[in-house]
C-alpha positions as CSV (number, residue, x, y, z in Angstrom):
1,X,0.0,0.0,0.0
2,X,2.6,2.5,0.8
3,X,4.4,1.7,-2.4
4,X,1.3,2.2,-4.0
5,X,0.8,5.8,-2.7
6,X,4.6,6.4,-3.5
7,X,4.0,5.7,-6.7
8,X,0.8,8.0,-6.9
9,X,2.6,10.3,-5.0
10,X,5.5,10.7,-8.0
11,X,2.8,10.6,-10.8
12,X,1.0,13.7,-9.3
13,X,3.8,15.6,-9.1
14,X,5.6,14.8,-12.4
15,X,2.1,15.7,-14.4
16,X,2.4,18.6,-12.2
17,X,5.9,19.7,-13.6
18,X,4.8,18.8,-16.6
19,X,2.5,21.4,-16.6
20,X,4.2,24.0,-15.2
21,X,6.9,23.3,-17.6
22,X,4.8,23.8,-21.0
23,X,3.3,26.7,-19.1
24,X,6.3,28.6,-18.6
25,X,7.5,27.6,-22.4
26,X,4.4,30.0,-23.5
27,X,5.7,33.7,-24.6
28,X,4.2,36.2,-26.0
29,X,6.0,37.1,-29.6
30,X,3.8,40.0,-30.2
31,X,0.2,41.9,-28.7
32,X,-0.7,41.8,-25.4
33,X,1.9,41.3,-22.3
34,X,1.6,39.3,-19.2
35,X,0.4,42.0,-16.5
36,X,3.2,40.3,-14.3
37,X,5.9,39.1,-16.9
38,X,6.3,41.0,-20.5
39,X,7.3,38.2,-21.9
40,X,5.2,35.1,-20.4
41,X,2.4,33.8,-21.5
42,X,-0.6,31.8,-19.1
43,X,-1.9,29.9,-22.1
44,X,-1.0,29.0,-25.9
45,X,-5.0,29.8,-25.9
46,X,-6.7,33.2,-25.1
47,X,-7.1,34.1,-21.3
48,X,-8.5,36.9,-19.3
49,X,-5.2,39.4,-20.1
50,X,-6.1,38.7,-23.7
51,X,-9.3,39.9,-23.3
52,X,-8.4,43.0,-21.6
53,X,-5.9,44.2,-23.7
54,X,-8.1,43.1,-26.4
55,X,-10.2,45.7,-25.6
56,X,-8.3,48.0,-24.3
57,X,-6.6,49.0,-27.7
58,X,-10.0,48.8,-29.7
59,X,-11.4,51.2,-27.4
60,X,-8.9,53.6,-27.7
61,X,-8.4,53.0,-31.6
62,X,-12.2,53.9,-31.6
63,X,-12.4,57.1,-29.3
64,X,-9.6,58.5,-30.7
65,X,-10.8,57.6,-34.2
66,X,-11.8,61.2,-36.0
67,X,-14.6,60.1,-37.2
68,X,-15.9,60.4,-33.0
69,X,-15.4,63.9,-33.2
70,X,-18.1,64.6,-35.7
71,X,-20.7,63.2,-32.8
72,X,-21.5,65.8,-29.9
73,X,-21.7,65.2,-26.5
74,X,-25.3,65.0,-25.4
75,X,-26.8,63.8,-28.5
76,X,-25.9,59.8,-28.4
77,X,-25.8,57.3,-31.0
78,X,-27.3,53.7,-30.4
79,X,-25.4,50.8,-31.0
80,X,-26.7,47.6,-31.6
81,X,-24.2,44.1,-31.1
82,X,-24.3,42.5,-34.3
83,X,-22.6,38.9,-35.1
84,X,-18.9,38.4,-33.0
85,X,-17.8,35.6,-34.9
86,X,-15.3,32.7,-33.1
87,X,-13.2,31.2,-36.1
88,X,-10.7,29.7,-33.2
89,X,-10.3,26.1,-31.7
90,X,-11.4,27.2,-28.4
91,X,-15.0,28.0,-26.8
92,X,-14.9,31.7,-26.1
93,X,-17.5,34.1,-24.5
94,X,-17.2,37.1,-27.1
95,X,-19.0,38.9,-25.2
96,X,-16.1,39.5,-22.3
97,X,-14.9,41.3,-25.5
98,X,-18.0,43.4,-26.6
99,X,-19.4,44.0,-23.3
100,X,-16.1,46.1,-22.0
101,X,-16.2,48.0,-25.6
102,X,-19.5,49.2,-25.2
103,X,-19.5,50.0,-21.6
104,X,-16.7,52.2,-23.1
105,X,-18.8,53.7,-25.4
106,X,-21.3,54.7,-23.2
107,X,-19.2,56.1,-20.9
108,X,-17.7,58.3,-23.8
109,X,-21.0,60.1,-23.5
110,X,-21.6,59.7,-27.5
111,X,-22.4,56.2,-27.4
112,X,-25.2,54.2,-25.8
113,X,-26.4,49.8,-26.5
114,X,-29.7,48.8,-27.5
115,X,-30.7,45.8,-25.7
116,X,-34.0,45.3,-28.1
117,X,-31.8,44.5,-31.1
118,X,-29.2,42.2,-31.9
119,X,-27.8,39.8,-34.1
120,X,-29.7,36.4,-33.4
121,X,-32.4,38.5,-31.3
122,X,-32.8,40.9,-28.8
123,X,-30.3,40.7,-25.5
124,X,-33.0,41.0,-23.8
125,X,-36.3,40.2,-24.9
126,X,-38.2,42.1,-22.3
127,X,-38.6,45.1,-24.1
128,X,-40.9,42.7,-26.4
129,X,-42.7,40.7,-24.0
130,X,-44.1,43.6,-21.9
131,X,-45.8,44.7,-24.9
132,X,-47.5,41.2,-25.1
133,X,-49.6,42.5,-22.3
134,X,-51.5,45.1,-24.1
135,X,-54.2,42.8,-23.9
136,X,-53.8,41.7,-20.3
137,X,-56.5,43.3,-18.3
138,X,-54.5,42.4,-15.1
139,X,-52.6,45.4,-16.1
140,X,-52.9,49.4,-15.9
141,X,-52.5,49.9,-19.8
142,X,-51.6,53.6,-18.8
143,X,-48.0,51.8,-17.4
144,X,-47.4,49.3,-20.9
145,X,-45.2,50.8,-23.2
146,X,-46.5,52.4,-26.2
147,X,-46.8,51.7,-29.5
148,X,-43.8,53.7,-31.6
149,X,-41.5,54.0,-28.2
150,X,-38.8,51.6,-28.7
151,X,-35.8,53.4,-30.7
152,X,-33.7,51.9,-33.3
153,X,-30.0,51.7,-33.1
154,X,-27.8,53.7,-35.6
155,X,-24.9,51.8,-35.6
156,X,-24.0,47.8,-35.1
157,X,-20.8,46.4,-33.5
158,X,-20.0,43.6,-35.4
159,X,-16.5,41.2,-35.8
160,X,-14.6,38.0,-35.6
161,X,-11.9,36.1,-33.7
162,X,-9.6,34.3,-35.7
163,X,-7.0,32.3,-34.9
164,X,-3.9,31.0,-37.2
165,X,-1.3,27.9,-35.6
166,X,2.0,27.9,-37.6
167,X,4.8,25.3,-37.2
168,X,8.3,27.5,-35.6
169,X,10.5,24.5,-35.4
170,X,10.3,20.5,-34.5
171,X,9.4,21.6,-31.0
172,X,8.0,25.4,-31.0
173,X,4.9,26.1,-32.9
174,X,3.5,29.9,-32.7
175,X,-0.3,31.0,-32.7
176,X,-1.8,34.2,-33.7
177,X,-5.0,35.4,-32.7
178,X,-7.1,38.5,-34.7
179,X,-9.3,40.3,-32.8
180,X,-11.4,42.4,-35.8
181,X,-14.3,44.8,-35.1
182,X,-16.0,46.9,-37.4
183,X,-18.8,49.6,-36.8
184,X,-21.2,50.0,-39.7
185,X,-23.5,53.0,-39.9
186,X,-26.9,51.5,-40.7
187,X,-28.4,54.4,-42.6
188,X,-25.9,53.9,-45.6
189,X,-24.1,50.6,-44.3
190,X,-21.1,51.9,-44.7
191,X,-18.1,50.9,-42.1
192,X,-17.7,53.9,-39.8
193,X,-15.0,52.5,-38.0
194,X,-13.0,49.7,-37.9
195,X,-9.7,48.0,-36.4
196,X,-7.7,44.7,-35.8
197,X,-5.7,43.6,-32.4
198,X,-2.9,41.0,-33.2
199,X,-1.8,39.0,-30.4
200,X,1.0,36.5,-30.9
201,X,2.2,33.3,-28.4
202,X,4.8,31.0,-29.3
203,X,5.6,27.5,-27.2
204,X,6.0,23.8,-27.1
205,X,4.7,21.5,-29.5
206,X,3.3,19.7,-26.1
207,X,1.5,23.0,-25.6
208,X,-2.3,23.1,-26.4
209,X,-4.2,26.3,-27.3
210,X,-8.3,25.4,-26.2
């Protein structure tokens, strides 16, 4: 029994090691640093400091886009989230990405989300549904929403996360994400802004990336 446990013992720490070895093999080669190292990398695949940088440098490539500077303060612009495409190996939440842009936006003061609207239907459907009760008599029709009320957006976020593995060597390999936004005006569907984030990690072949 107590060989056994040695045994198990050993094994947990060498996959340990193992681990911590393919970790530390991860670098950045280009994009977003580590907030703690400029050079290491958590993951071959995108993490949290991915995202934040992410959206860090669209937000900025955005407000200090000329274009912006036609809009004035007080009189906002509604955006509606169109389709955020995920062309990657990995199962990602795009909207850790979109959500910090367009709290961005609206804290600009130019900028503000329509929840009604969105690319595979509303964000939240409860502008809809309390119109469904129009008919409900259990209700004080002076408090439903009106007919003609709801506002449509003027411009849609929409974008794509792509992802590109390349071979370095017999043992490195090197992965490049996209991050690409656009923001189309919807009056003439025209692309009033738009940007791409490049973020680069290279590591061991041993590495995965999802």
């Amino acid at each position: 029994m107590k060989h056994m446990k040695h045994i198990l013992q050993i094994s947990i720490l060498s996959s340990a090691l193992l681990v911590l070895g393919c970790s530390s093999a991860v670098r950045y080669t280009s994009g977003t640093p580590s907030l703690d190292d400029p050079n290491a990398a958590l993951t071959l695949g995108i993490d949290r400091v991915d995202f934040e940088r992410a959206a860090e440098s669209m937000i900025a490539s955005m407000l200090d886009d000329p274009a912006f500077n036609k809009i004035q303060s007080g009189t906002r612009k509604v955006v509606a989230i169109g389709r955020i495409k995920n062309d990657t190996t990995q199962r990602i939440d795009t909207d850790l990405l979109t959500s910090k842009i367009t709290i961005a936006l609206r804290k600009s003061g130019k900028f503000i989300l329509t929840t009604a609207v969105a690319a595979g239907g509303a964000r939240d459907s409860m502008s809809e549904d309390v119109r469904e009760l129009r008919a409900n008599d259990e209700f004080s029709q002076k408090t439903i929403a009106k007919k003609g009320t709801l506002v449509a957006p003027d411009f849609s976020l929409a974008g794509k996360i792509i992802q590109r593995n390349s071979s370095l060597s017999k043992k490195t390999q090197q992965v490049d994400y996209y991050f690409q936004l656009t923001l189309t005006d919807l009056s003439t569907g025209l692309a009033y802004w738009e940007d791409e984030k490049v973020i680069s990690k290279s590591g061991s072949n041993a590495s995965v990336s999802w």
